[in-house]
VOSE-207815 format. One record per residue (C-alpha): residue in three letters; x, y, z. Coordinates in steps of 0.5 Angstrom, whole numbers, plus 2048, in hexadecimal, padded with zeros to 3 digits. Example, Ala and Ser with C-alpha at 12.3 -4.5 7.8 and 13.67 -1.06 7.14 Angstrom:
# VOSE-207815
+------+------+-------+-----+
: code : east : north :  up :
+------+------+-------+-----+
:  Ala :  819 :   7F7 : 810 :
:  Ser :  81B :   7FE : 80E :
+------+------+-------+-----+
//
This chain:
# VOSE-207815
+------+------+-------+-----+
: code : east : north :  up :
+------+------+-------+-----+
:  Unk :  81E :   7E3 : 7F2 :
:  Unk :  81C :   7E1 : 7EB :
:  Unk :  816 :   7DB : 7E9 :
:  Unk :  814 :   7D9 : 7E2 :
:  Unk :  80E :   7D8 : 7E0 :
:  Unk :  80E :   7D1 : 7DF :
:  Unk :  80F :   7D1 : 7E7 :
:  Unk :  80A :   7D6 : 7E9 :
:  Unk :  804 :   7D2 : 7E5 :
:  Unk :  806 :   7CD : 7E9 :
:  Unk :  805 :   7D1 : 7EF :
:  Unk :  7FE :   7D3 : 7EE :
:  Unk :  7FB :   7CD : 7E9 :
:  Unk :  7FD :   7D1 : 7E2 :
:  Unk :  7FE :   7D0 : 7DC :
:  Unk :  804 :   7D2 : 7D8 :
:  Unk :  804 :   7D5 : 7D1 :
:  Unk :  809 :   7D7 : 7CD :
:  Unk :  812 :   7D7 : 7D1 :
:  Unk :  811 :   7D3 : 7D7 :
:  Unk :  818 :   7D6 : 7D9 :
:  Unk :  815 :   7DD : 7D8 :
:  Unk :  817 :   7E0 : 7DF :
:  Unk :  815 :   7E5 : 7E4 :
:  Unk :  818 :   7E9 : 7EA :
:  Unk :  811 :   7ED : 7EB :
:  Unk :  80B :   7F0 : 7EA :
:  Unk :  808 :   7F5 : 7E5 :
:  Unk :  801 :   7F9 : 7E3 :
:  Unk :  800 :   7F6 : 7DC :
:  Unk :  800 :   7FD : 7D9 :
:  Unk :  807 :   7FF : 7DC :
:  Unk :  80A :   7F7 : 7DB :
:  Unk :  811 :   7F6 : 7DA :
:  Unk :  816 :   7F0 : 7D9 :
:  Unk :  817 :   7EC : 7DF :
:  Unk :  810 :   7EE : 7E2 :
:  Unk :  809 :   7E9 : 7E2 :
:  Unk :  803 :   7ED : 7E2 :
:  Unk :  7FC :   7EB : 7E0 :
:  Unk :  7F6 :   7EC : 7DD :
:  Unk :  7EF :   7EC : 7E1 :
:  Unk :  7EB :   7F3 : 7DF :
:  Unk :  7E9 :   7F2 : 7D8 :
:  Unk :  7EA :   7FA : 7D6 :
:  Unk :  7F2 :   7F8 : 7D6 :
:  Unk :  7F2 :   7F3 : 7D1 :
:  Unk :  7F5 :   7F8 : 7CD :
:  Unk :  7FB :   7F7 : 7D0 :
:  Unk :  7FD :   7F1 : 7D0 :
:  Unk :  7FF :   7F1 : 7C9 :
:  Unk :  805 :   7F7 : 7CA :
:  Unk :  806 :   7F5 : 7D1 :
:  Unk :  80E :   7F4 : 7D2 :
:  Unk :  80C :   7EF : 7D8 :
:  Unk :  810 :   7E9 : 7D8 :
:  Unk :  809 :   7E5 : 7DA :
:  Unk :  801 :   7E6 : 7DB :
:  Unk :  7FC :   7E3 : 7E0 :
:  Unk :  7F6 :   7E1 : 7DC :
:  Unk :  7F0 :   7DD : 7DC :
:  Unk :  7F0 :   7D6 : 7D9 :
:  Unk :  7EB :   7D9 : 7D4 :
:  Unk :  7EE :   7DF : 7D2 :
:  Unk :  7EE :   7DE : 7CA :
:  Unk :  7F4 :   7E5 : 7C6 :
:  Unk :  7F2 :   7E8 : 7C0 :
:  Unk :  7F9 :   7E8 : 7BE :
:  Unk :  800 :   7E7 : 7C0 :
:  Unk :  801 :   7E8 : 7C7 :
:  Unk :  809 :   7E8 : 7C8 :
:  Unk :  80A :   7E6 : 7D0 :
:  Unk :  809 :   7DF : 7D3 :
:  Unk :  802 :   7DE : 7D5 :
:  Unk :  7FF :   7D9 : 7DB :
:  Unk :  7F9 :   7D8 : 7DB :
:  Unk :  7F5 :   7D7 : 7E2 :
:  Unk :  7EE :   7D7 : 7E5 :
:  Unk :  7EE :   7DF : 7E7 :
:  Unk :  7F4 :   7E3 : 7E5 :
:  Unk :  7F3 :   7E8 : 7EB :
:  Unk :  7F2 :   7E3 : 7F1 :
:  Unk :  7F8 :   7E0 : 7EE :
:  Unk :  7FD :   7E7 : 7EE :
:  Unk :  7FA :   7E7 : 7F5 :
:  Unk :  7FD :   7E0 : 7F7 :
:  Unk :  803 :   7E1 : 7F3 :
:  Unk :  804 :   7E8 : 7F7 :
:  Unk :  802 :   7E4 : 7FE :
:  Unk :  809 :   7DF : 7FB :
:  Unk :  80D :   7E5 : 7FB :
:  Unk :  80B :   7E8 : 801 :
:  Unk :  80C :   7E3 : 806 :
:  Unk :  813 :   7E2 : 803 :
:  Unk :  815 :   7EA : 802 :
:  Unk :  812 :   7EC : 808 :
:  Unk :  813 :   7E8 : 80E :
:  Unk :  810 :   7EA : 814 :
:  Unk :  814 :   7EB : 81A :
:  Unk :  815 :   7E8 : 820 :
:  Unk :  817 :   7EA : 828 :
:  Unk :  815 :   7F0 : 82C :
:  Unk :  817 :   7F6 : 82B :
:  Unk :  819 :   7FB : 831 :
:  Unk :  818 :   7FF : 832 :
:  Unk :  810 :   7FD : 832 :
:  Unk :  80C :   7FB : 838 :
:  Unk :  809 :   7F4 : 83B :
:  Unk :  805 :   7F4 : 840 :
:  Unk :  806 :   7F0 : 845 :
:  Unk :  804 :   7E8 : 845 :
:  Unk :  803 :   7E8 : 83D :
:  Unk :  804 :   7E3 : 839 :
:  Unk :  808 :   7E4 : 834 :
:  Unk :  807 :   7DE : 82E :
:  Unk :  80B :   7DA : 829 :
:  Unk :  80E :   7DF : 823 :
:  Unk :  80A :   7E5 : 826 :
:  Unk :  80E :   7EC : 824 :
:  Unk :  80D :   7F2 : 829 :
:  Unk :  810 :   7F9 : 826 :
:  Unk :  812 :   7FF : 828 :
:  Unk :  80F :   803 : 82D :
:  Unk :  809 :   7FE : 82C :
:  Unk :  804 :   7FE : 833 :
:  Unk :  801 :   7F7 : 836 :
:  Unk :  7FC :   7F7 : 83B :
:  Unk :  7FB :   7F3 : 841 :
:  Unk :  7F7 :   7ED : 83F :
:  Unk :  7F8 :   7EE : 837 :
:  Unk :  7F9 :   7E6 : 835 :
:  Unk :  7FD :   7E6 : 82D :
:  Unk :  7FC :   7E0 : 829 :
:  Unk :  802 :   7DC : 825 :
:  Unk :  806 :   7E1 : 820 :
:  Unk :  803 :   7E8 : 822 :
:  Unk :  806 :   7EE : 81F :
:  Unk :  805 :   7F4 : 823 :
:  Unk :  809 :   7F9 : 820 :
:  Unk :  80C :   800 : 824 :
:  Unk :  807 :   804 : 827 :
:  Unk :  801 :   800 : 827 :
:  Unk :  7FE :   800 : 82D :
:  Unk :  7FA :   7F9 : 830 :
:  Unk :  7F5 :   7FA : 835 :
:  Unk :  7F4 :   7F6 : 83C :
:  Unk :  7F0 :   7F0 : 83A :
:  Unk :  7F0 :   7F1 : 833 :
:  Unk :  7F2 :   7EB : 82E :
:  Unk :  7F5 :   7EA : 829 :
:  Unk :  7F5 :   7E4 : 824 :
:  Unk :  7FB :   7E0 : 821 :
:  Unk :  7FE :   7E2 : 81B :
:  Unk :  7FB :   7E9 : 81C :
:  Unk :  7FE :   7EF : 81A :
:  Unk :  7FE :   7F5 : 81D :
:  Unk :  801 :   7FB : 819 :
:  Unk :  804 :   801 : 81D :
:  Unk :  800 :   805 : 821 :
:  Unk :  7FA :   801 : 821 :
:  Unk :  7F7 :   802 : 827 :
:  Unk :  7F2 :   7FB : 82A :
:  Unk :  7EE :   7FE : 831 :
:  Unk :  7EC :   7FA : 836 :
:  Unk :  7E9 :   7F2 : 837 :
:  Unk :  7E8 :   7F4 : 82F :
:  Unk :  7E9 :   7ED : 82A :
:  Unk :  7EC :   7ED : 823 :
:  Unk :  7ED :   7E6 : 820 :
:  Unk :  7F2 :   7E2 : 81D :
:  Unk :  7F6 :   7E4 : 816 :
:  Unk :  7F3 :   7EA : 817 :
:  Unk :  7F7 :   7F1 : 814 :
:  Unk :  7F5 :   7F8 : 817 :
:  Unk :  7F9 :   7FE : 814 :
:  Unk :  7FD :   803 : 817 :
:  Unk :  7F8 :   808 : 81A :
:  Unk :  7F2 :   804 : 81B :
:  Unk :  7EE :   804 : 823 :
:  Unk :  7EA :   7FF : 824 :
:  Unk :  7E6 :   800 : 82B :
:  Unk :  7E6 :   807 : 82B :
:  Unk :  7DF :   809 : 82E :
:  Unk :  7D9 :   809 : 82A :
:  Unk :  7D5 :   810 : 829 :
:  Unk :  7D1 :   810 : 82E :
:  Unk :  7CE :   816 : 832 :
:  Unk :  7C7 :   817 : 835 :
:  Unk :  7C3 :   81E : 836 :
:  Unk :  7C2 :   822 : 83B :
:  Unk :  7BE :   827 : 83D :
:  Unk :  7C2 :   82D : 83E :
:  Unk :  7C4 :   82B : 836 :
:  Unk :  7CB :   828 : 838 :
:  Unk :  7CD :   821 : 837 :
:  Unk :  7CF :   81B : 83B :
:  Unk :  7D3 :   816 : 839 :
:  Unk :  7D0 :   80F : 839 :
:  Unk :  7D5 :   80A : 83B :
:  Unk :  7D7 :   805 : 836 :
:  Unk :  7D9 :   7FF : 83A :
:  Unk :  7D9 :   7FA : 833 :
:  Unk :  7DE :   7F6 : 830 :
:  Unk :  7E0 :   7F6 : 828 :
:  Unk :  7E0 :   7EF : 826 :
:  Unk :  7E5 :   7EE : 81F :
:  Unk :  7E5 :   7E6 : 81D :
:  Unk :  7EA :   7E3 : 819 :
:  Unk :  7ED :   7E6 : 812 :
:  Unk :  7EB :   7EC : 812 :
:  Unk :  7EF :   7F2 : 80F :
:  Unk :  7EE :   7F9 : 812 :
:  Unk :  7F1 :   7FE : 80E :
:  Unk :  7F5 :   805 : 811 :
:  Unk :  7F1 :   809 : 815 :
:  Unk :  7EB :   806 : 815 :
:  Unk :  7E8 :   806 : 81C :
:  Unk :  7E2 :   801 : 81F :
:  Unk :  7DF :   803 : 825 :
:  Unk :  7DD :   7FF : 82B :
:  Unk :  7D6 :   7FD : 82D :
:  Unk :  7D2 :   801 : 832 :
:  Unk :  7D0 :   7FA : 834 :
:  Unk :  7D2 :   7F3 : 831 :
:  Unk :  7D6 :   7F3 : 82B :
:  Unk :  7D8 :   7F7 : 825 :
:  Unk :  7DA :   7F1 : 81F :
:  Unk :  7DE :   7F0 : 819 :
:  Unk :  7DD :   7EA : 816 :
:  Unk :  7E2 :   7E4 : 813 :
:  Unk :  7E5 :   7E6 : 80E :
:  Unk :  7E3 :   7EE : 80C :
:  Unk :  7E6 :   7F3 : 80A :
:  Unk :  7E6 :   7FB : 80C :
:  Unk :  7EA :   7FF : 807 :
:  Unk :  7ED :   806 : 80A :
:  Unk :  7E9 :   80B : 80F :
:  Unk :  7E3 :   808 : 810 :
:  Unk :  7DF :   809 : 817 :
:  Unk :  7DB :   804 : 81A :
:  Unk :  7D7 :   805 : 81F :
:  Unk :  7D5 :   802 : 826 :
:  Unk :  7D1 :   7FB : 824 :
:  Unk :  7D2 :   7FB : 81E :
:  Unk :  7D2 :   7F4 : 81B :
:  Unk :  7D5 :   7F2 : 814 :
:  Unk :  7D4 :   7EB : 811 :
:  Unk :  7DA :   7E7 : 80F :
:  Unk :  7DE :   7E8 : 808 :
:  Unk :  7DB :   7EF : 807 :
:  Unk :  7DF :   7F5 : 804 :
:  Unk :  7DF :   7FB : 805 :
:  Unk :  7E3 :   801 : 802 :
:  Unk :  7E6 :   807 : 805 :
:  Unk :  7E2 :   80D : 808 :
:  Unk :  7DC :   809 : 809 :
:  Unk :  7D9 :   80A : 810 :
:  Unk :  7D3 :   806 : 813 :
:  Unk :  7CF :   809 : 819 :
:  Unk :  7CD :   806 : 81F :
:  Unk :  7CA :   7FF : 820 :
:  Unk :  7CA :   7FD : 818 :
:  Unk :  7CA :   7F7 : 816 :
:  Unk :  7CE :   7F5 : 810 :
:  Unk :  7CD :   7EE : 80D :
:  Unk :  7D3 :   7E9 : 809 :
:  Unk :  7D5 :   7E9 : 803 :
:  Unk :  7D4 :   7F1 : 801 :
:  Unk :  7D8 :   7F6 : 7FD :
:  Unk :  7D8 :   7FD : 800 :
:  Unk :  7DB :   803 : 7FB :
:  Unk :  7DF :   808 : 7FE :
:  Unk :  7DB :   80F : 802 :
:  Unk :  7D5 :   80A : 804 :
:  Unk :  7D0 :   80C : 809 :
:  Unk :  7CC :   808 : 80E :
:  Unk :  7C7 :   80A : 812 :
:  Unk :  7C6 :   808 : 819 :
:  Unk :  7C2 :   801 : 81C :
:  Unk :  7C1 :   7FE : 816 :
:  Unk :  7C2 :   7F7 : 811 :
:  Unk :  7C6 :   7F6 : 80A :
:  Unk :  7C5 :   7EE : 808 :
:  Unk :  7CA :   7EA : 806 :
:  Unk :  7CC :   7EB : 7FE :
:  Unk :  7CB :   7F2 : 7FE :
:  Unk :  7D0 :   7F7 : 7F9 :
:  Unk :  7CF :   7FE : 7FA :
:  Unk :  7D2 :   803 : 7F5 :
:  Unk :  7D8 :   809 : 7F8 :
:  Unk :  7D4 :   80F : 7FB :
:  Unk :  7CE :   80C : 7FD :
:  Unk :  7CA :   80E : 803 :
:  Unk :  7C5 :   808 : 806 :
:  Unk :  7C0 :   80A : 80A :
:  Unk :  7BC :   803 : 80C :
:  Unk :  7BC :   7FD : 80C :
:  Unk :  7BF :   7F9 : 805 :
:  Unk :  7BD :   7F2 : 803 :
:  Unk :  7C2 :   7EC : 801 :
:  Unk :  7C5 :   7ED : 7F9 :
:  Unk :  7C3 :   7F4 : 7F9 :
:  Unk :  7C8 :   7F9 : 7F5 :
:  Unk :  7C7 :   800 : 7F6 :
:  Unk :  7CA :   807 : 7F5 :
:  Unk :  7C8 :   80E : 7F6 :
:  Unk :  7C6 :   812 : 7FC :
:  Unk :  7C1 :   810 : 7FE :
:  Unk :  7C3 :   809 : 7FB :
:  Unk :  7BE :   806 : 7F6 :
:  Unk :  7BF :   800 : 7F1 :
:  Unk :  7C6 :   801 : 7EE :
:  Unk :  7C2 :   801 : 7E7 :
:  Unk :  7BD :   806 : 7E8 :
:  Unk :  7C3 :   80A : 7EB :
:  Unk :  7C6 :   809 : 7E4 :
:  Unk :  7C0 :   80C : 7E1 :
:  Unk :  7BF :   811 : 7E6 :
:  Unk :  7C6 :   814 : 7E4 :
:  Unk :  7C4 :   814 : 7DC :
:  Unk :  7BE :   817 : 7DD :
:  Unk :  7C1 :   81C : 7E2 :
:  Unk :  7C6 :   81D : 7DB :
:  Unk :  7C1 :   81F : 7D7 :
:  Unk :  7BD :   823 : 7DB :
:  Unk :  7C0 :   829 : 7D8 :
:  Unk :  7BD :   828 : 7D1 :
:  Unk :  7B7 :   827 : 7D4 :
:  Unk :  7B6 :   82E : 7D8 :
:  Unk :  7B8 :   830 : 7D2 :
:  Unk :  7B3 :   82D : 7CE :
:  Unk :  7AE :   82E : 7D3 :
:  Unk :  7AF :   836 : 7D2 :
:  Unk :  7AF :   836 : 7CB :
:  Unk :  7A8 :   832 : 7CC :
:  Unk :  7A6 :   838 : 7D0 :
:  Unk :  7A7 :   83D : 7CC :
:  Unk :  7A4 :   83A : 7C7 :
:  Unk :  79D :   839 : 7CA :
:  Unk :  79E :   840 : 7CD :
:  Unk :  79E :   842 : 7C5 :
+------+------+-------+-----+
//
């Protein structure tokens, strides 16, 4: 299906610039453009190649000024990247329509309801008291255990696995892989310097619009609630552990893991490979550079990197430094020499 860009600026509140009629059937990166794709430009380390990119249309902000002949059609938005992501929802819905019916063989248990527009994939496993929101897509091998919800609209890909009583909003998009309500890492001491499990009798709690990506596991409560808040986002192979809170609207990146009883605010950016220590707070608004360790507790705004994590400018000072170290020592036995003289 082809749309030209005097129909796609209508769609998204742009501004055409060049051949209304220039027409696309996908999407391309700048730099691998090709006739008959739309592409955009958001980072300006790629503006170099808008001028050689072969794509038939650019997304680009509405003050975008070109320092010499751009040959593709442009249209000029509010923010190029946001606008893609619109673009690409558009397409989605169309190209992959989700599936509807309940599959067999796959597993109901008795007395559950099963909702308007709901799908139930192959080898698929709902356990009593499970209640399913409008149009939930639970694909094959995913397992929904007794008394758990799951909200409308939510996706479920395959083998994703919801414990028992545990609750996961609306909208929501959990990748294949990930568990939510396994237990939470808890054993006490004993004498004989054995360990003795501590029953983790909590629930997680994940609000609405939340995507969790694949294999990432979240850990129930020993008491009470483990939460995710509305509209986070977790990358790939995170853990998070029992009573773990995290604000609404956070991000975090893949193979970060935050111990137990932590507090993660909203609004915060977390780079991949992050650690947090256990039972403390991080404020709203805090950004926190790849590979960071967080052993306490951080104010609102804060941006940190390192390990342990300091200010994000004195890291970067820290690792000139660390550069230069070399020459210093060098210096410094030369110095030594000299004195010796």
């Amino acid at each position: 299906m082809k749309f030209t860009a005097s129909q796609i600026a209508a769609a998204v509140g742009g501004t055409v610039e060049g051949d209304e009629n220039a027409s696309v059937d996908n999407f391309a990166k700048i730099e691998e453009g090709y006739p008959g794709a739309i592409t955009f430009l958001a980072n300006p380390k790629y503006t170099h190649h808008i001028y050689d990119t072969r794509a038939s249309i650019v997304l680009v902000r509405r003050d975008f000024v070109a320092e010499r002949p751009v040959a593709a059609t442009l249209i000029r938005v509010d923010d190029p990247y946001s606008t893609l992501s619109r673009l690409l929802q558009m397409v989605d819905a169309v190209v992959n329509a989700r599936p509807t019916g309940i599959e067999q063989p796959s597993f109901v248990a008795e007395g559950v309801e099963i909702p308007e527009g709901a799908y139930i994939g192959a080898f698929a496993y709902i356990g009593a008291g499970a209640r399913l929101g409008r149009n939930v897509k639970i694909y094959p091998q995913a397992y929904v255990g007794a008394g758990a919800t799951v909200g409308d609209d939510t996706v479920l890909y395959p083998g994703v696995k919801i414990y028992h009583n545990c609750r996961v909003g609306a909208r929501c998009v959990l990748h294949a892989g990930v568990v939510v309500g396994s237990d939470g890492f808890g054993f006490a001491p004993e004498a004989d310097g054995s360990y003795s499990k501590i029953p983790q009798i909590g629930i997680v709690e994940i609000a609405d619009d939340v995507e969790i990506g694949a294999n990432t596991t979240v850990d129930r409560a020993t008491m009470g609630a483990t939460r995710i808040g509305q509209g986070t986002k977790l990358d790939n192979l995170i853990q998070v552990a029992h009573n773990v809170e995290i604000g609404t609207h956070t991000v975090m990146a893949a193979q970060s893991g935050i111990a137990g009883s932590t507090k993660l605010g909203s609004h915060c950016m977390v780079g991949g490979q992050v650690g947090f220590a256990g039972h403390i707070s991080v404020g709203d608004h805090v950004q926190i550079g790849a590979q960071s360790g967080i052993p306490n507790n951080v104010a609102d705004g804060a941006r940190l990197m390192g390990y342990p994590a300091v200010p994000a400018g004195d890291f970067a000072r820290q690792a000139v430094y660390l550069k230069r170290l070399p020459d210093a020592f060098a210096r410094l036995a030369a110095l030594e020499k000299e004195i010796k003289k």
